[in-house]
BADRENTOR-175110 format. One line per 8 residues: their letters; for each residue x negated, y negated, z negated of C-alpha. Coordinates in Angstrom, 2 decimals. Example, Ala and Ser with C-alpha at 12.3 -4.5 7.8 and 13.67 -1.06 7.14 Angstrom:
2
AS	-12.30,4.50,-7.80 | -13.67,1.06,-7.14 $
//
This chain:
81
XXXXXXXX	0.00,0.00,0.00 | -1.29,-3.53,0.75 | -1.76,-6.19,-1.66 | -0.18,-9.45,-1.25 | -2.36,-12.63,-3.08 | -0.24,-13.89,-5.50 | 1.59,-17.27,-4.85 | 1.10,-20.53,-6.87 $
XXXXXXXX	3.18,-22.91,-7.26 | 1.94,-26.27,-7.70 | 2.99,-28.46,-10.93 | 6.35,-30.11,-10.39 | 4.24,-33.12,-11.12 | 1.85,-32.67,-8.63 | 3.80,-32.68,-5.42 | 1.48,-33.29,-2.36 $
XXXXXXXX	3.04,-36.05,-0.10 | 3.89,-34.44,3.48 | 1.63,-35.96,5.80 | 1.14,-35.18,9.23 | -1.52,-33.52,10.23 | -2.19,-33.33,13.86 | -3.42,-36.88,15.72 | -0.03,-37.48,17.30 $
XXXXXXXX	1.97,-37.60,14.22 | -0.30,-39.69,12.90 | 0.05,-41.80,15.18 | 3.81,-42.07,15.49 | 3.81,-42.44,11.71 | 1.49,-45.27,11.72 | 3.82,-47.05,14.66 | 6.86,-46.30,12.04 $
XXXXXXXX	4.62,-47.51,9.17 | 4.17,-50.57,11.79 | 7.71,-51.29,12.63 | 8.72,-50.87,9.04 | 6.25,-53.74,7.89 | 7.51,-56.25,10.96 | 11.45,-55.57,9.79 | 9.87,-57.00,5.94 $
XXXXXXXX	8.25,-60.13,7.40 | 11.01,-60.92,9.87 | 13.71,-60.57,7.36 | 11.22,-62.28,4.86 | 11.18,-65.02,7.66 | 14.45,-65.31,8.21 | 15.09,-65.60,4.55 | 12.58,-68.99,4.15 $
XXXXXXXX	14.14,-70.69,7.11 | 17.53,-70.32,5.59 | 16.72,-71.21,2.27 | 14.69,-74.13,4.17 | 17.88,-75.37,5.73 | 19.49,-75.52,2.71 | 17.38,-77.63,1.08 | 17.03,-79.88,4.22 $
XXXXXXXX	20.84,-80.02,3.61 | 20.69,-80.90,0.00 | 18.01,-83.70,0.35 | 19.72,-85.24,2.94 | 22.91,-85.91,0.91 | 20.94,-86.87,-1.99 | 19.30,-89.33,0.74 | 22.20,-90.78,1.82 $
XXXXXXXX	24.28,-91.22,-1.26 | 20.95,-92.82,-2.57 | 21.30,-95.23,0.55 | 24.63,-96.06,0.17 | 23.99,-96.61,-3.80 | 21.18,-99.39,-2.56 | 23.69,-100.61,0.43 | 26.39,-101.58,-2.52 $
XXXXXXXX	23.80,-102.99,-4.85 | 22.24,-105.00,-2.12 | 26.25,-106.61,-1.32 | 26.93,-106.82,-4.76 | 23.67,-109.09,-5.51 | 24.12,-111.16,-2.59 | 28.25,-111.78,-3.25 | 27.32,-112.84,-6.30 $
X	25.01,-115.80,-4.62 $
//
């Protein structure tokens, strides 16, 4: 009768991560490690230049109802002359 080598079974801690191991699926994993990286920085992007609008939007209001505070001042101190 043959011998079979016993089986070990690794830690359940110590789980090796399943990498590929032949040059193409490196390779497509790197292009999916690639795409995954550009779909961060353009919704990272798009994330700034809306929160950059915003506050575009919020100084300019503050900017004009700072104007218009100076434009009633300004009639106020010369309809009292």
């Amino acid at each position: 009768m043959v011998k079979l080598p016993r089986i070990r079974m690794p830690p359940l801690g110590w789980a090796k991560p399943a990498l590929p191991s032949s040059v193409r699926g490196r390779i497509i994993a790197g292009f999916g490690l690639l795409v995954i990286i550009l779909v961060v920085v353009v919704t990272a992007s798009a994330w700034l230049h809306r929160e950059h609008q915003s506050d575009m939007a919020e100084m300019e209001l503050h900017a004009a109802t700072a104007s218009l505070l100076q434009d009633t001042q300004a009639n106020a101190n010369v309809s009292v002359l």
